[in-house]
LOZAMAR-478975 format. One record per atom (N, C-alpha, C): residue number from 0; residue in one letter; x negated, y, z negated. Coordinates in steps of 0.1 Angstrom, whole numbers, plus 5000, padded with zeros to 4 digits. Each point is the difference from the previous one (the first is absolute). Layout:
n:NUM&res:A&px:X&py:Y&pz:Z
...
//
This chain:
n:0&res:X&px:7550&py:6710&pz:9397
n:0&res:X&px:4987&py:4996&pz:5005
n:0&res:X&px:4993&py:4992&pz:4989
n:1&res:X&px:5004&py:5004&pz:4986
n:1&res:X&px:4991&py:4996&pz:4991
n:1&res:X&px:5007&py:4986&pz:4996
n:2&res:X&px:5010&py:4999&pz:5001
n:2&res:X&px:5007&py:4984&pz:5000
n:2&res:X&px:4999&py:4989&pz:5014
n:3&res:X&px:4995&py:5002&pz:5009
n:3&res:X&px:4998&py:4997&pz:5016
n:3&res:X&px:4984&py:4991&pz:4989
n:4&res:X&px:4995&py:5010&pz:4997
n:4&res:X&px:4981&py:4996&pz:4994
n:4&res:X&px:5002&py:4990&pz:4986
n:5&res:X&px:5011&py:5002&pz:4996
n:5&res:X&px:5000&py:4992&pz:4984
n:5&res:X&px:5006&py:4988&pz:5007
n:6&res:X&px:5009&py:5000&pz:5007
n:6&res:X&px:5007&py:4989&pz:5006
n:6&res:X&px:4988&py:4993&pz:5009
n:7&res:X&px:4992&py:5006&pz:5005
n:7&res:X&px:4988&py:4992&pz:5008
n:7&res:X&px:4993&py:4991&pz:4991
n:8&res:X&px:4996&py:5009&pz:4989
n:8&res:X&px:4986&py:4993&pz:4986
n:8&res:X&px:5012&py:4986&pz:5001
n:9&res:X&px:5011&py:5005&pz:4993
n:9&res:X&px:5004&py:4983&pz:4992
n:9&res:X&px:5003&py:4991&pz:5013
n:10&res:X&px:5005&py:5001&pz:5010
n:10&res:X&px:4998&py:4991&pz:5011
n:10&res:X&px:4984&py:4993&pz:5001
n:11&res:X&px:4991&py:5009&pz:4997
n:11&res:X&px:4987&py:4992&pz:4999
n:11&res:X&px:4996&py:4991&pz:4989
n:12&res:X&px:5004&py:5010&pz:4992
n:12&res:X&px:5000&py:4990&pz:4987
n:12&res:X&px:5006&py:4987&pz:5000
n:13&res:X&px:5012&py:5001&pz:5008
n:13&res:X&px:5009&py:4988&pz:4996
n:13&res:X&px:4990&py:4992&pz:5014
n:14&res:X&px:4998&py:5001&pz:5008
n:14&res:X&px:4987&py:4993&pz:5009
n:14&res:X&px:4994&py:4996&pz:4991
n:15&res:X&px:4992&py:5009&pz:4994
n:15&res:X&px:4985&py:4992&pz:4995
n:15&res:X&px:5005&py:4990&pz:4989
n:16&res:X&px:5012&py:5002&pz:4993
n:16&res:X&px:5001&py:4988&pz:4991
n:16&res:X&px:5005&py:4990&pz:5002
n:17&res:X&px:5002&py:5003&pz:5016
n:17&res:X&px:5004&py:4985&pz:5006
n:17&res:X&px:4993&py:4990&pz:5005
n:18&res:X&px:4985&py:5013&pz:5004
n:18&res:X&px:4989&py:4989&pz:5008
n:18&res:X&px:4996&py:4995&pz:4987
n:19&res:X&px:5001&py:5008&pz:4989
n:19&res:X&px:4988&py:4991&pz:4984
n:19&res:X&px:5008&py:4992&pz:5000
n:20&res:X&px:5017&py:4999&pz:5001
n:20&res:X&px:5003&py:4989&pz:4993
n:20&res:X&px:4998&py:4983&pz:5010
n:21&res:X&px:5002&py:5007&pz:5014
n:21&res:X&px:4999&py:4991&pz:5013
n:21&res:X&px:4986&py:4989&pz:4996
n:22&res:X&px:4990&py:5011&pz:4993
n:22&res:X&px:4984&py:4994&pz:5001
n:22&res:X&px:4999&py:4994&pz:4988
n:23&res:X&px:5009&py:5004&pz:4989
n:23&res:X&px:4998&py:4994&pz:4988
n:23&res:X&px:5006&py:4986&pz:5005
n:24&res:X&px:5009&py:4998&pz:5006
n:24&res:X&px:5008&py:4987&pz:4998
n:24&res:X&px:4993&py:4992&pz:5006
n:25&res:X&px:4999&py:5006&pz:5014
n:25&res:X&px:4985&py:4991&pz:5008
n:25&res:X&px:4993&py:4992&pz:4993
n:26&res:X&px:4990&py:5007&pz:4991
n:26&res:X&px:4993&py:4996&pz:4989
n:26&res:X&px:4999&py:4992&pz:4992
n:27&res:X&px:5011&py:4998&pz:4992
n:27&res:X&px:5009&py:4990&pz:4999
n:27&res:X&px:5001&py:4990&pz:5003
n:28&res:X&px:5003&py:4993&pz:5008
n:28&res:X&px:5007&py:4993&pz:5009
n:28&res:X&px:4984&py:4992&pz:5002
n:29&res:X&px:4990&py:5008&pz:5005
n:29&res:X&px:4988&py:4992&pz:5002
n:29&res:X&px:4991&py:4994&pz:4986
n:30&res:X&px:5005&py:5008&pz:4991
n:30&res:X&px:4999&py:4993&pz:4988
n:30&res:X&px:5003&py:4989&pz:4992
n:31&res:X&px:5011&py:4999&pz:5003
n:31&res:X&px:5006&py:4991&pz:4993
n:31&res:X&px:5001&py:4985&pz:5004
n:32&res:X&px:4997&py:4993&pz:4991
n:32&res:X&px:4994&py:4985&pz:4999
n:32&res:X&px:5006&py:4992&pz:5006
n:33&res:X&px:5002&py:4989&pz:5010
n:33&res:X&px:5010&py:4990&pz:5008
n:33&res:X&px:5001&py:4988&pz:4989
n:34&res:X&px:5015&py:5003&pz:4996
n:34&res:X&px:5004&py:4991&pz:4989
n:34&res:X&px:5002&py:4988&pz:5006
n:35&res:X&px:4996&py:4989&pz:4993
n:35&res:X&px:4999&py:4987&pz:5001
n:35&res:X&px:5012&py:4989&pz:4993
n:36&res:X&px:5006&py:5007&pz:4990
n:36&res:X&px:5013&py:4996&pz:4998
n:36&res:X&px:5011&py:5003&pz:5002
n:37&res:X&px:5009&py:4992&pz:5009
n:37&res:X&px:5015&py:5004&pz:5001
n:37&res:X&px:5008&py:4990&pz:4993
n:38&res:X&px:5011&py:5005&pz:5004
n:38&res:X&px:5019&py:4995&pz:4995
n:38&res:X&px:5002&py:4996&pz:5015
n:39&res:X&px:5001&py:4989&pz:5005
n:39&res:X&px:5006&py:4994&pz:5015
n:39&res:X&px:5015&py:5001&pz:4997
n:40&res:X&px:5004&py:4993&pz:4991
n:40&res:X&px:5018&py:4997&pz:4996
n:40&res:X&px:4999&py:4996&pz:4989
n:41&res:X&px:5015&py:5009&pz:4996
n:41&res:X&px:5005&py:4998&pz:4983
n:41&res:X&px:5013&py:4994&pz:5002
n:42&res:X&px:5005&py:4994&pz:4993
n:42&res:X&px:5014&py:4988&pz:4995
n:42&res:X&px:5003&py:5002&pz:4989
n:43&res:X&px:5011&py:5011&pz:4999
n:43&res:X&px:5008&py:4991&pz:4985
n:43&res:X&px:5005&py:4993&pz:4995
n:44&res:X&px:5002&py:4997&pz:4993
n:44&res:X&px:5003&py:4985&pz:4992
n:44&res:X&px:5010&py:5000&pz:4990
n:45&res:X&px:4999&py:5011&pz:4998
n:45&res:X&px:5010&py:5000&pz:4984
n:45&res:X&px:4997&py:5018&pz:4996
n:46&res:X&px:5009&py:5000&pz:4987
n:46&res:X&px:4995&py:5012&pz:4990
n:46&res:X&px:4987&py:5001&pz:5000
n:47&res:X&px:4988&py:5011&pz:5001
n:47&res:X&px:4989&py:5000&pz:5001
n:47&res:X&px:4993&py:4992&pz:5001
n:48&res:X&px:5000&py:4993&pz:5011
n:48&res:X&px:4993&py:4987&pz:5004
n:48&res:X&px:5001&py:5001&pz:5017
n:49&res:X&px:4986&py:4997&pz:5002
n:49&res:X&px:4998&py:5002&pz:5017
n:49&res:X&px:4987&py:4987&pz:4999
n:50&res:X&px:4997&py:4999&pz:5014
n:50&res:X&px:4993&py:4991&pz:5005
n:50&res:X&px:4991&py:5014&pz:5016
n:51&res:X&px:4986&py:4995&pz:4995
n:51&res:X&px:4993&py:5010&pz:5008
n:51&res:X&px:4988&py:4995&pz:5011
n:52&res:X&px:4998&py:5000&pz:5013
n:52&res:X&px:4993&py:4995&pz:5003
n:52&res:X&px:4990&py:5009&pz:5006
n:53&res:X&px:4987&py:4999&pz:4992
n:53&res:X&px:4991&py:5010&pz:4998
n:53&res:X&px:4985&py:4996&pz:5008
n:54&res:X&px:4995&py:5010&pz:5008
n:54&res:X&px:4990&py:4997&pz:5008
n:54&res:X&px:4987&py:5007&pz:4998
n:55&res:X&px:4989&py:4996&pz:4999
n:55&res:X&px:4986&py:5002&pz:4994
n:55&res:X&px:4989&py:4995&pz:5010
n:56&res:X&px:4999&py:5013&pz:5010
n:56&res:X&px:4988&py:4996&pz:5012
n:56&res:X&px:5008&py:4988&pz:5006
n:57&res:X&px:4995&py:4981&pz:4999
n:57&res:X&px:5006&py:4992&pz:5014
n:57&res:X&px:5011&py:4993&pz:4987
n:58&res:X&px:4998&py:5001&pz:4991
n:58&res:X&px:5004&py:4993&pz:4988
n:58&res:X&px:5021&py:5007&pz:4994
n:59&res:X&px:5004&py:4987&pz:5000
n:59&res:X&px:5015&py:5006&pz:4996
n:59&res:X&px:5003&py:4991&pz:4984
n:60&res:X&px:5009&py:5009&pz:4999
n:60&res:X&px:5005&py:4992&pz:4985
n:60&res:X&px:5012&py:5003&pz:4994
n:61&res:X&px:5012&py:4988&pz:4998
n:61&res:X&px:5013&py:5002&pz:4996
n:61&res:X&px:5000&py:5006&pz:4987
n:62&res:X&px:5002&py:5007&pz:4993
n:62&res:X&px:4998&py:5007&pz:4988
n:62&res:X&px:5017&py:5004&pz:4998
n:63&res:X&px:5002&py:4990&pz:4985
n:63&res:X&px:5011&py:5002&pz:4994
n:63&res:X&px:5000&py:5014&pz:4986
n:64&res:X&px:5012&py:5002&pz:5003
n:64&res:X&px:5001&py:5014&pz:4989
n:64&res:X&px:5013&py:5003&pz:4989
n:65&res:X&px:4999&py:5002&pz:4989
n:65&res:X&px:5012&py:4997&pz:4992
n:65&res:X&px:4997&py:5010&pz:4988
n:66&res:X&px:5006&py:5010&pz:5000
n:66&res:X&px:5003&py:5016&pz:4993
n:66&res:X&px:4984&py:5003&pz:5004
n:67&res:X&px:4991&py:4997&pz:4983
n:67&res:X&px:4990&py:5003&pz:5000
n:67&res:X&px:4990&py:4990&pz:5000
n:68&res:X&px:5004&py:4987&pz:5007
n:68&res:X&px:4989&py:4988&pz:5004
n:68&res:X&px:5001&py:4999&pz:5015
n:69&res:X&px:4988&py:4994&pz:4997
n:69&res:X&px:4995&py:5001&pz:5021
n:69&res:X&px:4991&py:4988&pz:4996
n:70&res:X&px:5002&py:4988&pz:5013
n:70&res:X&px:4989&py:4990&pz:5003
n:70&res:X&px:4997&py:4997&pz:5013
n:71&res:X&px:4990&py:4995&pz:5004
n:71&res:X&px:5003&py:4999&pz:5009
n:71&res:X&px:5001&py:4974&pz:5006
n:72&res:X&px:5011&py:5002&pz:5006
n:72&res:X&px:5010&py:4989&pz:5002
n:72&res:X&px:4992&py:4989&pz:5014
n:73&res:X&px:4989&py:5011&pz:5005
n:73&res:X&px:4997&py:4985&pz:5010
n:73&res:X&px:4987&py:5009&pz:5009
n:74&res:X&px:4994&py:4995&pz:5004
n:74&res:X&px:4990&py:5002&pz:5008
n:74&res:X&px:5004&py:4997&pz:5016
n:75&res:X&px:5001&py:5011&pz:5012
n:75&res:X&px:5010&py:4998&pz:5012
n:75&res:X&px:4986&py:4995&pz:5009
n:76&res:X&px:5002&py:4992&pz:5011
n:76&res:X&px:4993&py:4998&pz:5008
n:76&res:X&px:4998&py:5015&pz:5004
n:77&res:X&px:4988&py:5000&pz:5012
n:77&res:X&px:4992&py:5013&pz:5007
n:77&res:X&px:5011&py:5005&pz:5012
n:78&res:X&px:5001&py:5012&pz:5000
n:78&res:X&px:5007&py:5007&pz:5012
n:78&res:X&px:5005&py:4995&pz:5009
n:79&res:X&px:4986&py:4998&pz:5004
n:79&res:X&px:5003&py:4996&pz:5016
n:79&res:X&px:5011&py:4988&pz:4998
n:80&res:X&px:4995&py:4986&pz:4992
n:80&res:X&px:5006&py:4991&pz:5002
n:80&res:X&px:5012&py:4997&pz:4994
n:81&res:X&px:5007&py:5008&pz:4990
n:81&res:X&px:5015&py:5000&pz:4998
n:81&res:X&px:5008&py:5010&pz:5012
n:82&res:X&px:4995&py:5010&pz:5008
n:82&res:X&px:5010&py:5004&pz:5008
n:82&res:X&px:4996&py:4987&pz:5013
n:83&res:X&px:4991&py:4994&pz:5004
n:83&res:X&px:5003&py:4993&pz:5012
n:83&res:X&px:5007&py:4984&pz:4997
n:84&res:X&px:5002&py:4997&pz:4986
n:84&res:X&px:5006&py:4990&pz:4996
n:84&res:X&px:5017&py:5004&pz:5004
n:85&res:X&px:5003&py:5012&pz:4998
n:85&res:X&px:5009&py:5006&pz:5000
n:85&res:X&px:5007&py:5001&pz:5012
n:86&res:X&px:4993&py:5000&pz:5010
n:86&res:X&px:5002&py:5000&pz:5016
n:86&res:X&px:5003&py:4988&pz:5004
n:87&res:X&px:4991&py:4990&pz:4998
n:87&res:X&px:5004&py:4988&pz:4998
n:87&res:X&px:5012&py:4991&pz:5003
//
């Protein structure tokens, strides 16, 4: 009987630290900031050398990268109007 009651507590236990962690993450989630920078597509090119095209709110940008140098290679027209060029 006395293991029927110990076996009850930790089944509760193991409840309640599932709703804290359910609510912690929740929490979370509503916190955290809407990043405004992405990685659309990467290209390699060589030994540590890629080509990046990188997006910032409506604004894109080819960004070259070589070990420990990065530039950025060109300024891309706006969203919208490189994918409907593209349909085209």
């Amino acid at each position: 009987m006395q293991m029927m009651a110990a076996a009850a507590n930790v089944r509760f236990s193991g409840e309640a630290i599932w709703a804290w962690i359910t609510r912690s993450f929740a929490e979370m989630q509503r916190k955290r900031p809407v990043r405004q920078l992405r990685v659309k597509e990467t290209l390699s090119i060589g030994e540590k050398r890629q080509l990046l095209i990188v997006e910032c709110g409506s604004r894109r940008m080819l960004i070259g990268v070589a070990g420990n140098f990065l530039t950025t290679l060109a300024n891309l027209e706006a969203c919208g109007a490189a994918e409907s060029d593209e349909r085209a």
